[in-house]
Structures are given as structure tokens and as C-alpha cells.
KEKE-3310 file (N, C-alpha, C; in steps of 0.2 Angstrom, whole numbers, plus 5000, padded with zeros to 4 digits):
npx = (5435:5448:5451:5443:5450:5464:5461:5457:5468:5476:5466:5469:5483:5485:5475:5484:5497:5492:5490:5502:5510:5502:5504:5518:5519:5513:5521:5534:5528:5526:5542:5545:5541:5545:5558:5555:5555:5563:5574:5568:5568:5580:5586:5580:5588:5602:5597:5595:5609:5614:5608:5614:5624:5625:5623:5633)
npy = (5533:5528:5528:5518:5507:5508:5508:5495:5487:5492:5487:5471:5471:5471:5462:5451:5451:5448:5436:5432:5433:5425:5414:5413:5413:5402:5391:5395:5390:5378:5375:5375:5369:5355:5357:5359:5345:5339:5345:5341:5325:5325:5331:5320:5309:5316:5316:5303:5298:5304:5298:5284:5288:5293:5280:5272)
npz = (5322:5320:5334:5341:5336:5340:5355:5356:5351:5362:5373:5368:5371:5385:5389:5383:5388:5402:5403:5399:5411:5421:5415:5415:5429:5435:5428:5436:5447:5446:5443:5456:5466:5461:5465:5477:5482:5477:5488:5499:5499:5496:5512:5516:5513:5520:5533:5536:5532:5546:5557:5555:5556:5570:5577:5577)
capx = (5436:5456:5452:5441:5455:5469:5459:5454:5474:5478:5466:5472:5488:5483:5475:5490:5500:5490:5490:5508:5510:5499:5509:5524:5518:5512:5529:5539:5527:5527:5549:5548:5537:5550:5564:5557:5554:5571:5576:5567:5573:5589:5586:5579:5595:5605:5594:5596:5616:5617:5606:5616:5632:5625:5622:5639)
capy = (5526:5525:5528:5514:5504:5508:5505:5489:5485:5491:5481:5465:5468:5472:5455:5446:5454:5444:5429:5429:5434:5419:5408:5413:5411:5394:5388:5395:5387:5371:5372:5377:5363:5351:5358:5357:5339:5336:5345:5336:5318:5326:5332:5314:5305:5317:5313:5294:5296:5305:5294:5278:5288:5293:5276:5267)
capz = (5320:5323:5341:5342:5336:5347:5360:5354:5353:5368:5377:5367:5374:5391:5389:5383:5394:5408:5400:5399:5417:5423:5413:5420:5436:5434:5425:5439:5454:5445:5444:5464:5469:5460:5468:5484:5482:5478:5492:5504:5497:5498:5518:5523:5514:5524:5541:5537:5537:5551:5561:5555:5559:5576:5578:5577)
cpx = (5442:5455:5449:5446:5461:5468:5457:5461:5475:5475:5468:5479:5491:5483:5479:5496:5498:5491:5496:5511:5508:5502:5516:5525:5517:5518:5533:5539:5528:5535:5548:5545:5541:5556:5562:5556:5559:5576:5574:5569:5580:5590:5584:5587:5600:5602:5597:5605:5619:5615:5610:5624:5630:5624:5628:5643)
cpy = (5524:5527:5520:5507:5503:5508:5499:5483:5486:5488:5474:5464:5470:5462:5448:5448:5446:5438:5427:5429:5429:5416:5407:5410:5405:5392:5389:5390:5382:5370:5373:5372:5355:5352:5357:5350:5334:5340:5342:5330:5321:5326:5324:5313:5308:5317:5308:5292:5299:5302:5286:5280:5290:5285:5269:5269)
cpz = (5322:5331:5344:5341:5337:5351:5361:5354:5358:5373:5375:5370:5380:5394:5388:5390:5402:5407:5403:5405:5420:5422:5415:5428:5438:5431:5432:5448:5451:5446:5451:5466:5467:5463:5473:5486:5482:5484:5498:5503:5499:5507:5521:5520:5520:5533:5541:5538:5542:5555:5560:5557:5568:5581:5581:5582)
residu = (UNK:UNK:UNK:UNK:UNK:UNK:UNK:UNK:UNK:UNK:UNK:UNK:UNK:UNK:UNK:UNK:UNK:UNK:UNK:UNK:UNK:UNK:UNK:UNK:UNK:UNK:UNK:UNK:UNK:UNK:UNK:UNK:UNK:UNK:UNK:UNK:UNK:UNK:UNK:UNK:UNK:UNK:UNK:UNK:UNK:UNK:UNK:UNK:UNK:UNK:UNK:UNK:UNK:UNK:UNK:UNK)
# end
């Protein structure tokens, strides 16, 4: 009978385990997809003043 319920723990925290893992994962693509949106805004402004200073 306690075997059946230490196996029943360690799959629940197997199970979490993954969970938390997934969520991790998701949190970290959602911060990386924000940064790289500001790093693009940031690459054109710096396109647009070097194209206005190649200009003059």
C-alpha cells in the first residue's frame, strides 16, 4: 500500500515538474519576442539616422 503511494507522489511531481518547465518556457519566449521588437524599432530608428545623415 505505501508503495502505491510513493509512486503516486512521484508521478505528481514528475507532472509538476513539466508543467513548470512549460511555463517557464512560455514566459521566457513571450520576454524574447518583446525584446526583439524593441530591438528592431531600435535598428530601423538607427537605419533612419543614418540614412538622413548620409543624405546631407
Amino acid at each position: 500500500m505505501s508503495g502505491f503511494g510513493l509512486g503516486f507522489i512521484l508521478y505528481l511531481l514528475v507532472i509538476g515538474f513539466i508543467i513548470y518547465f512549460l511555463i517557464s518556457i512560455l514566459r521566457f519566449m513571450r520576454a524574447k519576442n518583446h525584446n526583439d521588437i524593441l530591438l528592431l524599432k531600435k535598428l530601423d530608428e538607427i537605419s533612419n539616422k543614418m540614412d538622413n545623415i548620409e543624405q546631407k
